[in-house]
PAZAVEX-430568 format. One line per 4 residues: number of its first residue (from 1); for each residue x, y, z of C-alpha. Coordinates in pm, whole numbers, plus 50000, padded with zeros to 5 digits. Each point is the difference from the previous one (the first is absolute). Layout:
N
NUM	X,Y,Z  ... $
//
This chain:
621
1	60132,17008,43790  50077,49776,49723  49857,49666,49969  50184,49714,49838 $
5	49887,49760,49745  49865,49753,50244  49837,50276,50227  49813,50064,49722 $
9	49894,49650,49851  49875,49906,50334  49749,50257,50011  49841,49873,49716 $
13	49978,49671,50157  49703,49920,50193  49654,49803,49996  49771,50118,49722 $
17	49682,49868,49898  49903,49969,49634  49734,50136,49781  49992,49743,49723 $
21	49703,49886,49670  50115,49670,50059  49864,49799,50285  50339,49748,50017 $
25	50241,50217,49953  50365,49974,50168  50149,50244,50195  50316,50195,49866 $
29	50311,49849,50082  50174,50213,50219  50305,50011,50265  49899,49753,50259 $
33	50007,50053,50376  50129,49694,50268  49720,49918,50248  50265,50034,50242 $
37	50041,50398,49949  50401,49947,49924  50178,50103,49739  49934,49809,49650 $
41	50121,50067,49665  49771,49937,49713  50155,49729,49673  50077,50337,49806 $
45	50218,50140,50326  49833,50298,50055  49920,50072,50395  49658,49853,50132 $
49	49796,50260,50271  50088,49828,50286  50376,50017,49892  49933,50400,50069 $
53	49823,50015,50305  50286,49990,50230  50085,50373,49797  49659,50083,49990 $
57	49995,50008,50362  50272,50157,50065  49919,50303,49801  49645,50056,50108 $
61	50175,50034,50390  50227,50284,49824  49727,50150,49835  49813,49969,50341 $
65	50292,50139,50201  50059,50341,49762  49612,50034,50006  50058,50121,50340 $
69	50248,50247,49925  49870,50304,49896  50272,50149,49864  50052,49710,49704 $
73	49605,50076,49943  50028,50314,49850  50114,49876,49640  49731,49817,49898 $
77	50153,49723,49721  49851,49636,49932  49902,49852,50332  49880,49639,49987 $
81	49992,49929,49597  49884,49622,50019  49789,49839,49692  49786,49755,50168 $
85	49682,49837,50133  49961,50053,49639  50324,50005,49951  49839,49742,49886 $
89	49732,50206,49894  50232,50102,49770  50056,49683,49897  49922,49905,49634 $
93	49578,49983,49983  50088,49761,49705  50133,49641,50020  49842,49859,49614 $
97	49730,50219,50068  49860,50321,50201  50072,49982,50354  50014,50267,50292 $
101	50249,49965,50268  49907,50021,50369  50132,49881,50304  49905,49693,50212 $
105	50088,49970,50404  50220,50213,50136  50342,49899,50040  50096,49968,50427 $
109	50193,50313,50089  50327,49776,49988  49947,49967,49598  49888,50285,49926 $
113	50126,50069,49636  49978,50417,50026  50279,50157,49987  50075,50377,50092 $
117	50142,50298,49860  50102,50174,50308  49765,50231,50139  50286,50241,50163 $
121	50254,50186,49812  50334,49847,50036  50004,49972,49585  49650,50148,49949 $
125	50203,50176,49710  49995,49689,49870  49683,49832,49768  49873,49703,50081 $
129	50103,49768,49689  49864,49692,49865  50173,49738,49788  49753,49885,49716 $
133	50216,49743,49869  49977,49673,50274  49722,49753,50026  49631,49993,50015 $
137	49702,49983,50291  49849,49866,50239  49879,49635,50168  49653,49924,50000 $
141	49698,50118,49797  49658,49890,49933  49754,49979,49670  49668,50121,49946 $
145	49718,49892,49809  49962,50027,49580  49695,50141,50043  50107,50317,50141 $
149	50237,50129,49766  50096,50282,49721  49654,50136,49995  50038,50082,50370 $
153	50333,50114,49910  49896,50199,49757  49711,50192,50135  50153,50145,50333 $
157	50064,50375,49925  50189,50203,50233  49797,50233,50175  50144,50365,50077 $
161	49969,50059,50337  50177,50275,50128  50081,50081,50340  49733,50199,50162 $
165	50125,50349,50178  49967,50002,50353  49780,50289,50023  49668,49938,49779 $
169	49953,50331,49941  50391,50061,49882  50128,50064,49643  50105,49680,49839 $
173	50328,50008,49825  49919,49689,49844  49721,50103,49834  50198,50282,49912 $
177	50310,49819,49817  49762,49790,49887  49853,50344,49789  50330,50139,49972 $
181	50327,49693,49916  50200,50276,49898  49985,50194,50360  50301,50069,50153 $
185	50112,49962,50379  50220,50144,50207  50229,49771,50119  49948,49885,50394 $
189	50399,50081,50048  49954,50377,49889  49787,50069,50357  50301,49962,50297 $
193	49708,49976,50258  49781,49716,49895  50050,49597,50069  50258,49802,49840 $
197	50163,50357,49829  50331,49856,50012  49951,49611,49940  49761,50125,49692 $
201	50243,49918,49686  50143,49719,50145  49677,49808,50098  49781,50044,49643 $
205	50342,49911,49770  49906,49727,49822  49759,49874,50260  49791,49687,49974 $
209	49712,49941,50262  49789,49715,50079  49605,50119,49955  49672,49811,50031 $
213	49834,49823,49661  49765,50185,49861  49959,49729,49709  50051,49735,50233 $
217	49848,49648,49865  49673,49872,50169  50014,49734,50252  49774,49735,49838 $
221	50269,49940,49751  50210,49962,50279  50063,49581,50140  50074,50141,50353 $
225	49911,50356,50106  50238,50258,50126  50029,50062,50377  49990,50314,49914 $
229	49672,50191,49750  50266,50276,49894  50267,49875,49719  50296,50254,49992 $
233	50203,50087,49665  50333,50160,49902  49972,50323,49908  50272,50296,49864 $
237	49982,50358,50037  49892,50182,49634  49938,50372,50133  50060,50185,50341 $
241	49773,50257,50104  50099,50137,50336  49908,49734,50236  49787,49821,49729 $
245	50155,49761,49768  49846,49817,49655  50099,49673,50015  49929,49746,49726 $
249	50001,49564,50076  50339,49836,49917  49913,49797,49655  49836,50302,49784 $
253	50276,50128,49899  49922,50340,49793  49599,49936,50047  49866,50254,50236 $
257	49647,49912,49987  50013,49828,50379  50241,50250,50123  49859,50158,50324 $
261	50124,50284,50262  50093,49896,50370  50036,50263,50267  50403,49956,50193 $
265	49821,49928,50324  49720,49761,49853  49966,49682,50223  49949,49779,49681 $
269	50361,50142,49909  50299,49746,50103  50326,49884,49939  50116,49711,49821 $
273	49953,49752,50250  49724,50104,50177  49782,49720,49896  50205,49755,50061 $
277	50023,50120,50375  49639,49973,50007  49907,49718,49816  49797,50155,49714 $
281	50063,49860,49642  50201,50200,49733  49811,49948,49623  49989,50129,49696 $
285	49675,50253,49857  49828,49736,49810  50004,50278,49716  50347,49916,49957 $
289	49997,49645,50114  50080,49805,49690  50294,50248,49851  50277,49751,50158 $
293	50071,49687,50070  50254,50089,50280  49904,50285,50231  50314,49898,50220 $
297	50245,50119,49757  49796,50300,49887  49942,50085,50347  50424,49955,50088 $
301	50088,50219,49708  49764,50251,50003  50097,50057,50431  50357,49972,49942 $
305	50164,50327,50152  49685,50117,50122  49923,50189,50325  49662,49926,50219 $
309	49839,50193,50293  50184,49967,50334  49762,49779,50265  49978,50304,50258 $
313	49897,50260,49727  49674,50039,50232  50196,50002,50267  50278,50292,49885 $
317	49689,50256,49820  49861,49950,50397  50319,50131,50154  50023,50265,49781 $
321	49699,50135,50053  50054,49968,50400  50001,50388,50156  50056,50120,50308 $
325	49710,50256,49946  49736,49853,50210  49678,50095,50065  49953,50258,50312 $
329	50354,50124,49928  50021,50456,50022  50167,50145,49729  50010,50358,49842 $
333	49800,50031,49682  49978,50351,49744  49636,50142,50020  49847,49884,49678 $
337	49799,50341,50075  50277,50243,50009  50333,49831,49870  50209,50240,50207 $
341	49936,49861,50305  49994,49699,50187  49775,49757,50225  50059,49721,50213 $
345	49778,49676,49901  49987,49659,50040  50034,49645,49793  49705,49833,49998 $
349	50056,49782,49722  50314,49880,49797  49910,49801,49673  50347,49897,49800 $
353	50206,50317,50150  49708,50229,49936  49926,50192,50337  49621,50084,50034 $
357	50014,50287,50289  49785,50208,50157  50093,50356,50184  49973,49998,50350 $
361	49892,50371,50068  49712,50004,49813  49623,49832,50090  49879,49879,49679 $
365	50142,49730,49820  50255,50112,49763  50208,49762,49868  50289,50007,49762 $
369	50208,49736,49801  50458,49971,49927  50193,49840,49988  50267,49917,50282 $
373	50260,50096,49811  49822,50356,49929  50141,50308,50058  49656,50098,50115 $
377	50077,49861,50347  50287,50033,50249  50014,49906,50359  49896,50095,50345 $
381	50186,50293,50063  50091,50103,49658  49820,50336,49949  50144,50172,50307 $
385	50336,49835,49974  50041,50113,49606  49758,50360,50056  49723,49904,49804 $
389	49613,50181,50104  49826,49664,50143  49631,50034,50127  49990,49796,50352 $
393	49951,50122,50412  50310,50162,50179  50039,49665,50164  50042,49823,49694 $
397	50280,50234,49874  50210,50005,50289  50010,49591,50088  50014,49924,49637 $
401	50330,50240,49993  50148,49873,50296  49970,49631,49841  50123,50089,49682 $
405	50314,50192,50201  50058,49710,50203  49929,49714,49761  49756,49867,50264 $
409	49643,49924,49919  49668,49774,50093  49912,49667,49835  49751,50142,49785 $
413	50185,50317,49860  50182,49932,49663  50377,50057,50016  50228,50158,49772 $
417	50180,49713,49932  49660,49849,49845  49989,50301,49743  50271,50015,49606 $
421	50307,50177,50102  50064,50359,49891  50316,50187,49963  50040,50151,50308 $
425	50152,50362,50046  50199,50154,50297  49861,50297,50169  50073,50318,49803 $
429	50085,49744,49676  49650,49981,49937  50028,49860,49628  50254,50317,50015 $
433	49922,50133,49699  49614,50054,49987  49913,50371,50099  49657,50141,50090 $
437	49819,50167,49666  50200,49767,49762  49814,49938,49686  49967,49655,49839 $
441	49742,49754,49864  49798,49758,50160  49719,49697,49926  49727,50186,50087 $
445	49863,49809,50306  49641,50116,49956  49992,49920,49636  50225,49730,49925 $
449	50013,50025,49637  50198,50326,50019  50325,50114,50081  50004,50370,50110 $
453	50188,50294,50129  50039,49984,50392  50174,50190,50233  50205,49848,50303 $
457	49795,50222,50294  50208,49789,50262  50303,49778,50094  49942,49734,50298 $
461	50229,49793,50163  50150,49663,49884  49965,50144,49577  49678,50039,50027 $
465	49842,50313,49792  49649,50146,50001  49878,50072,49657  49715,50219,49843 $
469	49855,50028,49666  50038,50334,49867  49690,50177,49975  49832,49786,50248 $
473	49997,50167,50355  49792,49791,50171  50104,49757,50311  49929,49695,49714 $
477	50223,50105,49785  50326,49964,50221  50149,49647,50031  50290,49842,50114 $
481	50269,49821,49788  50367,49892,50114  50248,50175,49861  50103,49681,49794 $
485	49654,49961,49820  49926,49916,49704  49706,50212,49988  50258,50346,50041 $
489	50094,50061,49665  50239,50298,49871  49899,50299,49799  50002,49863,49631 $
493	49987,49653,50031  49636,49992,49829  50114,50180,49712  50303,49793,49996 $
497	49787,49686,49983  49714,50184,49744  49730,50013,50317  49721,50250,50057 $
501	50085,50185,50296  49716,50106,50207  50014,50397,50044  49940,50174,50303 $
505	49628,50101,50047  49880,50271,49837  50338,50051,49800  49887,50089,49700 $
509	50290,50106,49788  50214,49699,49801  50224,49877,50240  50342,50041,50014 $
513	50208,49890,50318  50291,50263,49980  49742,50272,49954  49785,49865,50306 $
517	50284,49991,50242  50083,50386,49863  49599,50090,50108  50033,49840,50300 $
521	50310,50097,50117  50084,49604,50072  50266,49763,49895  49957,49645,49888 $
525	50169,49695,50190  50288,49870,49768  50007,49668,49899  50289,49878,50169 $
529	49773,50013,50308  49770,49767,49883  49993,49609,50080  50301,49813,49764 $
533	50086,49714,49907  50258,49915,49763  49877,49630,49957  49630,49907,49945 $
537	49756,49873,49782  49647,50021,50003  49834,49624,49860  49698,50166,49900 $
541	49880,50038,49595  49748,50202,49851  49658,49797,49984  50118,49709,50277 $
545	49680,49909,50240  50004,50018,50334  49781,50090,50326  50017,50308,50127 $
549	49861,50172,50325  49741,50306,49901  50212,50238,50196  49707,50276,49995 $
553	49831,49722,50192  50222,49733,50130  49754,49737,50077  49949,49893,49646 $
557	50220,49839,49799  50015,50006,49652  50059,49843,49684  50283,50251,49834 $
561	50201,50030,49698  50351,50212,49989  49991,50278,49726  50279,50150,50078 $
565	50362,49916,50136  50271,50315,50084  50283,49950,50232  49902,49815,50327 $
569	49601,50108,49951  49717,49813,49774  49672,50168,49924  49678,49713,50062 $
573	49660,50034,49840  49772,49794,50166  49794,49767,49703  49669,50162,49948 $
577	50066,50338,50097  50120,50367,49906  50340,50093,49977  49899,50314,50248 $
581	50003,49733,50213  50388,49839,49978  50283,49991,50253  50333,50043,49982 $
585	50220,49781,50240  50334,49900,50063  50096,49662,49858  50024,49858,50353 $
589	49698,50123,50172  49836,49752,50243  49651,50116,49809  50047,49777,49700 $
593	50007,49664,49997  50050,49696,49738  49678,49872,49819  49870,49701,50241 $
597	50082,50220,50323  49639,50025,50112  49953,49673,49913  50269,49900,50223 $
601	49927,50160,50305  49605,49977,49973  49954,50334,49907  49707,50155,49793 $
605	50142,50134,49679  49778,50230,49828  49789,49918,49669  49988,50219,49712 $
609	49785,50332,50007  49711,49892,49767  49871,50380,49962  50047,50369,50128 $
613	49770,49943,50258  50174,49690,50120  50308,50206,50015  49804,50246,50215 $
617	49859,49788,50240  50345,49836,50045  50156,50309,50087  49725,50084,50237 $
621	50011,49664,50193 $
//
């Protein structure tokens, strides 16, 4: 929504107290406000605070009123832009000589001088805007004593703190960017599965933020003390890195000594108008202090068309990572044993969409991470309903048939509905084309960093297609994949795209695919059968950083690095290890995940593999 001329000027009109070497000296002359609370007019004409309030109020109940509709949340633009208890804090620290700017009481509700951007999104398209041209700050301010002056000033450094991860025995990506500027990230609107995916672009765009004062001034040069011990600055967005962002104080300008990184989700991150809400005083890093004698203009022009964070950001990355996968709820799971079968397990734990389950049939604990989204599962009934082998009692096949027939099942049995949608096929359409024998290639399930001849040995119901490595004629080696996968590749597509292709085992002649198919009296699938799409285009770029699920052993997460990017897949190597050990996957698989993800959710995300035997023991555990 755009803010007019006076919108703006009120913000930066509100109690400050000063900061000052001079123990007399007068505060700035500023637009006045009538003890009354009604509209005044300052001798130069410009509008006074109170003169706004009655608009003031009357956007905060809008901005109130859309918060409660979800459907204008989900275009997260400038929500409640105000410039204030330092609005004030931004006013000039200088009258004749140094001052800082803080706020005194609190205005009554009734004249309160913030005004809102509007949370919703009836114009969220809109940036908020701020006129830099009208009046100056403020009403009342107080001095402090000569003693206490540039030397403090002077000798306050500002300490670099990051943001701890959650996890203390996590990687740390700060650390990391800290070793690496030049790193790259993939960006968090490439991954169609993670929080704010589709807000992403809109919400960083020239986004300023309201953070605490890490050079804040001490309170013995101070007349009156803060109410609150935390000062809060202005800060703007330098560098995005997934969900972390380097953000650098309002005032310094092309210095990036102070600059610091600040995770999406951090508490200490806020909107512009956040402290005013809360009463805590907006001032300048005394490092930068004395570079201007009006911080209210520098602060107008340097915010004017900017965007903030919307005031239920918390609120909106909760919702999205709501599921209805709860804990208790039946599903049917692949073996992780022998990948042509299946087993019916149970959720017992859900962390950010990540489904920690354990199979029902057998007595130890076995356990076993995915995603939700993961082709790995399917519902109660799915097996028998579709033909795939499942491991479970007689009893279990024939209710869990009859509910998936009849679309009836118990509380704690996860539902179709629950589950991505898959092209479905009529009976005797199965995917139509696919025959039994059909030659193609396929990401080698067992070894992830290789794409290899397979055979179709099967064709289920619904598209599905049961797979096997040639070669490989063990139950392992068979897997399931719908017919619309991008894991089913046609004959030639890896020496179309200049990729190794794994040979069968013990094939020890140069391949050569028409001269296979002649010695084993097969034919290849064409590639018309294969998945298209005539419009789509994978965000990923050779050497982005992202986190990645170790799909050889999906509990860990990884720090990973794309190598390579063909078509819809990208090959990861995961930082610290061999390339034996990479993964292709398709651009949207739920297994990868924006840098910050783990911090997010609370997650552990694996350190760095210090040695060989580190590696080994990793693997082992």
């Amino acid at each position: 929504m755009n803010q007019s001329p006076s919108h703006v000027q009120n913000v930066l009109q509100h109690t400050t107290t000063s900061l000052n070497t001079s123990s007399t000296s007068n505060p700035i002359p500023n637009i006045t406000q009538s003890k009354s609370g009604h509209s005044s007019y300052s001798k130069s004409g410009q509008p006074t605070i109170s003169s706004l309030l009655s608009q003031q109020s009357l956007l905060s109940k809008q901005n109130d009123s859309l918060h409660q509709n979800s459907e204008l949340n989900t275009n997260l633009l400038p929500s409640s832009i105000v410039l204030s208890p330092v609005s004030n804090n931004v006013c000039s620290p200088f009258t004749q000589s140094p001052t800082i700017a803080a706020p005194a009481k609190r205005a009554r509700k009734t004249s309160n001088s913030s005004i809102s951007a509007s949370n919703s999104n009836t114009d969220s398209n809109q940036p908020f805007s701020i006129n830099s041209s009208s009046g100056s700050v403020s009403s009342q301010q107080s001095v402090i004593n000569s003693q206490n002056t540039a030397n403090d000033i002077k000798t306050f450094s500002v300490p670099n703190e990051p943001s701890k991860p959650i996890l203390e025995s996590s990687f740390n990506w700060i650390s990391y960017f800290e070793q690496h500027p030049d790193s790259s990230a993939a960006p968090v609107n490439a991954f169609k599965h993670v929080p704010l995916t589709n807000e992403w672009l809109k919400l960083i765009n020239n986004l300023k933020v309201e953070v605490p004062n890490r050079d804040q001034p001490p309170f013995h040069i101070l007349e009156r003390k803060p109410s609150q011990d935390q000062l809060y600055w202005f800060a703007t967005v330098i560098k995005i890195s997934g969900y972390w962002l380097k953000l650098r104080y309002l005032g310094f300008e092309e210095d990036s000594s102070s600059d610091f990184w600040m995770h999406i989700n951090d508490k200490a991150l806020h909107h512009i108008g956040w402290a005013t809400d809360n009463q805590h005083y907006l001032t300048p890093p005394m490092k930068i202090i004395m570079r201007t004698y009006k911080w209210e203009d520098y602060i107008m022009k340097k915010i004017l068309n900017s965007r903030t964070l919307p005031k239920n950001l918390a609120q909106k990355i909760s919702q999205s990572l709501s599921s209805r996968f709860r804990k208790g709820m039946l599903l049917e799971l692949v073996d992780k044993k022998a990948l042509g079968q299946m087993r019916v397990a149970k959720i017992i734990e859900n962390i950010g969409s990540r489904l920690r389950l354990k199979y029902e049939s057998k007595t130890e604990f076995d356990d076993f991470w995915c995603h939700e989204q993961s082709d790995l599962i399917h519902p109660v009934g799915w097996s028998v309903s579709v033909g795939h082998k499942i491991i479970s009692s007689p009893e279990y096949r024939i209710e869990s048939a009859t509910k998936y027939e009849n679309n009836d099942f118990s509380s704690n049995d996860c539902t179709p509905d629950m589950f991505v949608k898959t092209k479905i096929y009529k009976k005797n359409e199965t995917n139509s084309k696919f025959r039994k024998n059909m030659k193609l290639e396929a990401i080698d399930p067992l070894n992830l960093s290789s794409i290899a001849v397979a055979t179709i040995t099967e064709i289920l119901s619904d598209g599905y297609l049961m797979v096997e490595i040639d070669g490989c004629n063990e139950e392992n080696g068979k897997f399931c994949y719908h017919s619309t996968s991008s894991s089913l590749l046609p004959a030639g597509f890896c020496a179309k795209n200049k990729i190794t292709l794994q040979k069968p085992l013990n094939y020890k002649k140069k391949f050569d695919w028409q001269t296979y198919l002649k010695e084993t009296k097969s034919e290849y699938a064409p590639p018309e059968f294969f998945r298209k799409e005539n419009k789509f285009e994978n965000p990923f770029k050779v050497g982005m950083k992202l986190e990645s699920v170790d799909l050889m052993e999906p509990k860990l997460i990884c720090v990973a690095t794309i190598v390579a990017v063909v078509d819809r897949l990208i090959r990861l190597n995961f930082d610290g290890w061999d390339q034996e050990y990479d993964q292709w996957v398709d651009f949207e698989s739920c297994d990868i995940y924006p840098i910050g993800w783990c911090h997010l959710v609370g997650y552990k995300l694996e350190e760095l593999p210090k040695n060989n035997e580190e590696k080994r023991q990793k693997r082992k555990s």
